[in-house]
VMD Tcl script that draws the C-alpha trace (Angstrom):
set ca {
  {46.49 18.09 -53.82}
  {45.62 17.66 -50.37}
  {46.34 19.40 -47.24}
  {48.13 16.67 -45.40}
  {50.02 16.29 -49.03}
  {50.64 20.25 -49.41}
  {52.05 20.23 -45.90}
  {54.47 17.67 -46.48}
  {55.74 19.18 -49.59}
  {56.47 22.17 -47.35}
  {58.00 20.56 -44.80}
  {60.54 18.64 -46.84}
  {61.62 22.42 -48.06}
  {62.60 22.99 -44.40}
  {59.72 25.63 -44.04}
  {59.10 24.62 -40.64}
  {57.96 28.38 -40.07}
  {55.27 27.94 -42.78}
  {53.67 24.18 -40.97}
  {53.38 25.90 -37.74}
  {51.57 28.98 -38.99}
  {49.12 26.58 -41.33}
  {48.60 24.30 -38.71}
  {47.54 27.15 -36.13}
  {45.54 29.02 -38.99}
  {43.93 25.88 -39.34}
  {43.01 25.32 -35.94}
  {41.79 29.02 -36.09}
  {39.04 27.72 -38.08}
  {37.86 24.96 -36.44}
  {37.90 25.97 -33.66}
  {34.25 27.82 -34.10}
  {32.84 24.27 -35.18}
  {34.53 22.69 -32.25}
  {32.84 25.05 -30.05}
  {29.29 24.65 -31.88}
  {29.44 21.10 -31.45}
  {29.41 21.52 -27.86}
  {26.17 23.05 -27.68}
  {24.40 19.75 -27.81}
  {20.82 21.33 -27.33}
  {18.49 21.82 -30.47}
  {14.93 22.54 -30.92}
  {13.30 19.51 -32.95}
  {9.39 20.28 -32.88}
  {7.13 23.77 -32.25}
  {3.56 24.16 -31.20}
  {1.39 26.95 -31.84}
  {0.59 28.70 -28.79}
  {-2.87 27.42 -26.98}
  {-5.27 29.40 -24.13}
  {-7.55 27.44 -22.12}
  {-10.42 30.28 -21.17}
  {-13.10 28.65 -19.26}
  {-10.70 26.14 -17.91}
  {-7.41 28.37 -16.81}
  {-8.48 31.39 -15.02}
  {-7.99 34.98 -16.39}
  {-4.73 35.82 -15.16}
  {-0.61 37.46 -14.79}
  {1.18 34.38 -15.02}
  {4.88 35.00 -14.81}
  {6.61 31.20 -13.79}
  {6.12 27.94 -13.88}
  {7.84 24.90 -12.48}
  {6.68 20.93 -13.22}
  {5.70 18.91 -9.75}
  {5.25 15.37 -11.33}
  {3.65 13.97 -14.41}
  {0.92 16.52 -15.59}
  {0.86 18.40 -12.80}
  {2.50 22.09 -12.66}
  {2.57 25.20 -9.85}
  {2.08 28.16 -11.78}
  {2.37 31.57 -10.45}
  {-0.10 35.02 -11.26}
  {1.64 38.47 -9.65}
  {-1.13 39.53 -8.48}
  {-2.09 36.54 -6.33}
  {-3.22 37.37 -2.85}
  {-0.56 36.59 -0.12}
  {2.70 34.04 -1.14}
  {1.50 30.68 -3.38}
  {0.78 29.31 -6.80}
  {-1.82 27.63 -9.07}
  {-1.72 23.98 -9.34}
  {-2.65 22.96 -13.06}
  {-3.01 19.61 -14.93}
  {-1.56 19.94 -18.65}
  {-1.11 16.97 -20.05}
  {0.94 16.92 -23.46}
  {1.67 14.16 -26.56}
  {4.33 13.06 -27.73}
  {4.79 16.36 -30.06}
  {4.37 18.31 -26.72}
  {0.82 19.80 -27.66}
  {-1.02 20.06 -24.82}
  {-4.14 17.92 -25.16}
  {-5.47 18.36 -21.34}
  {-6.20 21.49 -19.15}
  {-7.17 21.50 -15.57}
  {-7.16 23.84 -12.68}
  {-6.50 21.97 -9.41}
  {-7.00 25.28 -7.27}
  {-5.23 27.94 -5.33}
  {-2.55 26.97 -2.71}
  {-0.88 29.99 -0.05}
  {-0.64 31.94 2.29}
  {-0.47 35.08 4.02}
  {-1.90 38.92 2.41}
  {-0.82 41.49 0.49}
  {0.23 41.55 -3.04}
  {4.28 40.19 -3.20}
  {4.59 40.69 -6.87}
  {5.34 36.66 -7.12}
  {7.28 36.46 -10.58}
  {9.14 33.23 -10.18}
  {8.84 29.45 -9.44}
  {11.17 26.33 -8.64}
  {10.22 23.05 -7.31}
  {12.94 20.69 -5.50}
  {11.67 17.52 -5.85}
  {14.32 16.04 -2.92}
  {12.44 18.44 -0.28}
  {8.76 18.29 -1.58}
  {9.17 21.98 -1.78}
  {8.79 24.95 -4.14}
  {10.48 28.62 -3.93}
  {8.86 31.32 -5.15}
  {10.80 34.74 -6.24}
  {9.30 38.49 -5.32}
  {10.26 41.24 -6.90}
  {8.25 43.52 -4.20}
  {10.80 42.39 -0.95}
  {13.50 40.73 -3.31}
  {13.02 37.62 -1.27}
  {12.65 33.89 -2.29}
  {10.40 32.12 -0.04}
  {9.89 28.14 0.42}
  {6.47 26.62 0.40}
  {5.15 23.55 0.99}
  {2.53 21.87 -1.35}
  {0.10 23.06 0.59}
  {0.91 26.46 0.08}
  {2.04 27.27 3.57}
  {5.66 28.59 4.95}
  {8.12 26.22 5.87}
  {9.98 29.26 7.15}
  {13.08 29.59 5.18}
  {13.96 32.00 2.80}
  {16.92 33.31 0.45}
  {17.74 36.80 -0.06}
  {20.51 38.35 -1.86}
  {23.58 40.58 -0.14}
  {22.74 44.09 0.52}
  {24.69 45.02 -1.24}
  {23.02 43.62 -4.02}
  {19.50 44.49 -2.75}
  {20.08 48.24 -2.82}
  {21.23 48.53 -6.36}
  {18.10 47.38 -7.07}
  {15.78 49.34 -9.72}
  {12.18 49.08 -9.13}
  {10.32 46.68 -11.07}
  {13.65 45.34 -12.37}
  {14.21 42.41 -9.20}
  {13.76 38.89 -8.96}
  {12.23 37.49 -12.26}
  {13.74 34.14 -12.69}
  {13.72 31.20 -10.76}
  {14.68 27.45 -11.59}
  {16.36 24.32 -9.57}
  {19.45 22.31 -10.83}
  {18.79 19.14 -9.39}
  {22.28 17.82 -10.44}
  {24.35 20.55 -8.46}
  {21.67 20.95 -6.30}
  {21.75 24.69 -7.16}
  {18.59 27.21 -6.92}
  {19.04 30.08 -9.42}
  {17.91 33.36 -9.91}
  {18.80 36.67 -11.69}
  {17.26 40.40 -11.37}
  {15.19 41.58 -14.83}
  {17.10 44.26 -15.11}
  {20.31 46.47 -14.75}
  {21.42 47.12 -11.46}
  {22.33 51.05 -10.66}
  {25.88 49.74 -10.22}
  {25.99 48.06 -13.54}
  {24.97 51.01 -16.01}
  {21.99 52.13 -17.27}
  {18.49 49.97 -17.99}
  {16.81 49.68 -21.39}
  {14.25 51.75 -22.49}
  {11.99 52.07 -25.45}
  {14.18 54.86 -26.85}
  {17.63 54.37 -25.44}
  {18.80 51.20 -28.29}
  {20.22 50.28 -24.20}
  {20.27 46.35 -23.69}
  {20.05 44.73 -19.92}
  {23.09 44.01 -18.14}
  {21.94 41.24 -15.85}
  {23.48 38.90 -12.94}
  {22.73 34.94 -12.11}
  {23.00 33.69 -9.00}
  {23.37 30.35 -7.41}
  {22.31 29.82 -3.59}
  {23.21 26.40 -2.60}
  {20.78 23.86 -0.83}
  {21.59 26.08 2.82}
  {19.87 28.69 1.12}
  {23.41 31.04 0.69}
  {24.81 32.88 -3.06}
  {27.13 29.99 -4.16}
  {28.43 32.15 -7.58}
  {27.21 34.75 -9.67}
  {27.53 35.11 -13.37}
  {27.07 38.62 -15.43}
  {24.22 38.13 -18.34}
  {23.83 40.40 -21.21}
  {20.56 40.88 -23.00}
  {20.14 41.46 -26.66}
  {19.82 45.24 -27.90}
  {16.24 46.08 -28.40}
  {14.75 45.87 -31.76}
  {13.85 49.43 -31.95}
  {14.85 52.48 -30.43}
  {11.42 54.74 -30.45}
  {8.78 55.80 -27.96}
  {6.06 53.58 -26.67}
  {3.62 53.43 -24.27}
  {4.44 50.96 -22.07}
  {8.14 48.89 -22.50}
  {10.18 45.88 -20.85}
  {12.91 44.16 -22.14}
  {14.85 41.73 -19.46}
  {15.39 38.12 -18.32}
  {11.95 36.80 -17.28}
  {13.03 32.90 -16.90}
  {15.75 30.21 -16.20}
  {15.20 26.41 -16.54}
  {17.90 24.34 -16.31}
  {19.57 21.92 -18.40}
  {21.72 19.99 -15.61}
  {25.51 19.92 -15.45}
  {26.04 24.01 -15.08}
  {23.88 24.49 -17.91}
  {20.73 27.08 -18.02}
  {18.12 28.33 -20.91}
  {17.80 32.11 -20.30}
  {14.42 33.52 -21.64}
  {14.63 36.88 -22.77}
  {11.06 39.33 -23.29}
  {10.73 42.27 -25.35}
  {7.77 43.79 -25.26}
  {6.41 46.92 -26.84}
  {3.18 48.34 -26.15}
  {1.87 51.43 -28.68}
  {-0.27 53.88 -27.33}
  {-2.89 52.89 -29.95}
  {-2.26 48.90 -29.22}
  {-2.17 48.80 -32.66}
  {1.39 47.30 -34.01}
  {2.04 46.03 -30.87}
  {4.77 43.23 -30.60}
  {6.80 41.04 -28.34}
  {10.27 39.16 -29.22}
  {10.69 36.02 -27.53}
  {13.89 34.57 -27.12}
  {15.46 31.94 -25.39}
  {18.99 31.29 -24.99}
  {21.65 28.45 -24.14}
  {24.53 29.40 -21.45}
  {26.71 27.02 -19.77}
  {28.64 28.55 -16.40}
  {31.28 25.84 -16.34}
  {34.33 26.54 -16.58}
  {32.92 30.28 -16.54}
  {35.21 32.21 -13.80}
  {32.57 33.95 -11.16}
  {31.49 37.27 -11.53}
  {32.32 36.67 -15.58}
  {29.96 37.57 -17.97}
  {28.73 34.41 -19.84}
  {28.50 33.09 -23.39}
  {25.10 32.66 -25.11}
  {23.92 30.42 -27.76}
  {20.00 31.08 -29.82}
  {18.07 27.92 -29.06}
  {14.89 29.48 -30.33}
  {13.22 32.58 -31.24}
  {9.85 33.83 -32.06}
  {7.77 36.89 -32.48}
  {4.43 38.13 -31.23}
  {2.29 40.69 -32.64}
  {-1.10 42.68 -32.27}
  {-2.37 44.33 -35.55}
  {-5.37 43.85 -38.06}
  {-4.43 40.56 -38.66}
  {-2.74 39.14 -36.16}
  {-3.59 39.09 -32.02}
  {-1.13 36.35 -31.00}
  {0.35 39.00 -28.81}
  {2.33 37.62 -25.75}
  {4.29 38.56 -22.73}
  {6.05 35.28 -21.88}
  {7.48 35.93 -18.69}
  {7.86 32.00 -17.33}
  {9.02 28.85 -19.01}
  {10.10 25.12 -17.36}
  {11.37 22.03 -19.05}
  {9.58 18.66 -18.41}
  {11.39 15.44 -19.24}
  {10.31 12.57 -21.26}
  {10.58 9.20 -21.29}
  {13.09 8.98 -23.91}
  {16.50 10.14 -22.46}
  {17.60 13.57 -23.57}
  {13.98 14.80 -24.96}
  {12.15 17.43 -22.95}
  {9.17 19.45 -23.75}
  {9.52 23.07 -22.89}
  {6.71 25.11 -22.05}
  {6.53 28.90 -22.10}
  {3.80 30.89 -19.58}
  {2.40 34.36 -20.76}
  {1.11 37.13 -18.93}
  {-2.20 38.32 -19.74}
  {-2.76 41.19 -17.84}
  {-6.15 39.03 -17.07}
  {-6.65 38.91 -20.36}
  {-6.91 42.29 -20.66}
  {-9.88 44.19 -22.16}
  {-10.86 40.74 -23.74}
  {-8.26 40.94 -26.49}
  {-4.87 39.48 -24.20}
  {-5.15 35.37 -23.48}
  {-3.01 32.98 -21.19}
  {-1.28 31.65 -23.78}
  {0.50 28.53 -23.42}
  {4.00 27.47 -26.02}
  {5.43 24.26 -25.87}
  {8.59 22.89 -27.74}
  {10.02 19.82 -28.05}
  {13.70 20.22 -27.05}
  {16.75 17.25 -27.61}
  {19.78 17.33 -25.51}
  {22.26 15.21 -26.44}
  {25.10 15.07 -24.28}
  {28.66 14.79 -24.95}
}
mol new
graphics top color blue
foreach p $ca { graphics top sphere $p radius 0.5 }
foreach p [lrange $ca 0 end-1] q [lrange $ca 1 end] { graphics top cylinder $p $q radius 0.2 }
display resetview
């Protein structure tokens, strides 16, 4: 017997009582698979992760944002002044890269900003880079110099603040014309930040400034639980990266990384994340979906270790395929044993 047949049976008894509560128990359990079928975005291909020594400089890259066909701005946060490297990586159709070039330095001014973060709007010609030293986002022209404007969040954002913990992310909506950001970690008004020991996760906000450079919305972000609560030497979990999908929609990387004091065992969780803000009321925290997950590790066997702290999505020809590529940060390839590693996926988004 079917359910359409069982039902009928039921109603012809005059339980009208007993339809109502199958027909809501069964929309109970769709519902889920309604939901999942929204989430139209799906990893369909995976590259192991490539270093270009000799090619690539030795350095801390931390974002990276695609200019036009191979060409990318890349940002190291320990770059002299405000700017970004200008690479060639040119990709097949599986999204392996296949072609490495450095096309130089571009920037200006001194000092060490702590550059983590890179957009380019390709309407202005113009990219924004994020600094987690002044909490500003500055715009630069191509050639690396000032146009003059810059975004900055409230104050009253700005002074809850933690230290290292500031402006990580960066990526451009083209579609809504939005520019979007989010601090690593927790703010001092939104509890207390992760550490190796304290099992804490990161409670993190996105915002939106729109094209006149002012916070549009803000969403609440939380990050997973770390996978371990014990001590280490040196420890960051967060939100290092947004790209973004179009139509509200972002991929939120999250990076744990654990450092022993021996090096030894070593490891990194990469994970990045689907969340779409509309319909999302501001200042609510948002919905996450796992588009893709991967460990890193640095043992006996193993030295694939990476801190992937940037990530941008380059489309293809094909309508709804992207490759996404994922930035680590070397330390300058520290002692010889760290690289620049380089991950690309191939991503589908098929829009409903």
């Amino acid at each position: 017997m079917n359910t359409r047949d069982f039902l009928l049976i039921k109603c012809s008894c005059g339980s009208r009582v007993l339809l109502g509560m199958l027909l809501t128990l069964l929309m109970i359990i769709a519902f889920p698979f309604a939901m999942s079928a929204q989430n139209t975005v799906r990893v369909v291909g995976e590259n192991k992760p490539q270093s270009f020594k000799g090619i690539i400089p030795a350095g801390q890259y931390s974002g990276i944002t695609h200019i036009a066909a191979d060409t990318f701005a890349v940002v190291s946060d320990k770059s002299e002044g405000y700017g970004f490297f200008l690479f060639r990586l040119a990709t097949d159709k599986a999204g392996k890269i296949v072609e490495a070039e450095n096309l130089g330095y571009r920037g200006c001014g001194s000092g060490q900003y702590d550059i983590e973060g890179i957009a380019y709007n390709a309407a202005t010609g113009t990219v924004f880079v994020s600094s987690e030293a002044n909490h500003r986002i500055t715009e630069l022209r191509l050639d690396g110099t000032a146009t003059g404007r810059a975004a900055t969040l409230p104050d009253s954002i700005v002074k809850h603040i933690r230290g290292n913990l500031s402006l990580e992310s960066l990526c451009y909506d083209v579609e809504d014309s939005l520019l979007w950001t989010a601090n690593e970690g927790t703010l001092t008004i939104d509890g207390v930040p992760s550490t190796s020991t304290n099992g804490e996760g990161q409670r993190v906000r996105l915002f939106a400034f729109d094209d006149s450079l002012r916070v549009k919305a803000w969403y609440r972000y939380d990050t997973d639980r770390p996978a371990e609560a014990k001590p280490a030497q040196n420890y960051a979990l967060g939100v290092s990266d947004l790209a973004s999908l179009g139509d509200g929609r972002l991929l939120v990387l999250e990076r744990e990384a654990r450092v022993n004091s021996n090096f030894i065992g070593s490891y990194t969780n990469i994970k990045v994340y689907v969340v779409d803000t509309r319909g999302t009321a501001i200042g609510s925290t948002l919905s996450k979906s796992l588009l893709f997950s991967f460990p890193t590790k640095l043992n006996l066997s193993r030295r694939d270790w990476g801190n992937y702290e940037g990530m941008c999505l380059v489309r293809q020809e094909t309508d709804g395929e992207y490759v996404l590529l994922l930035v680590a940060d070397s330390q300058g390839q520290y002692k010889g044993i760290l690289k620049d590693w380089v991950k690309t996926l191939l991503i589908v988004d098929r829009r409903e």
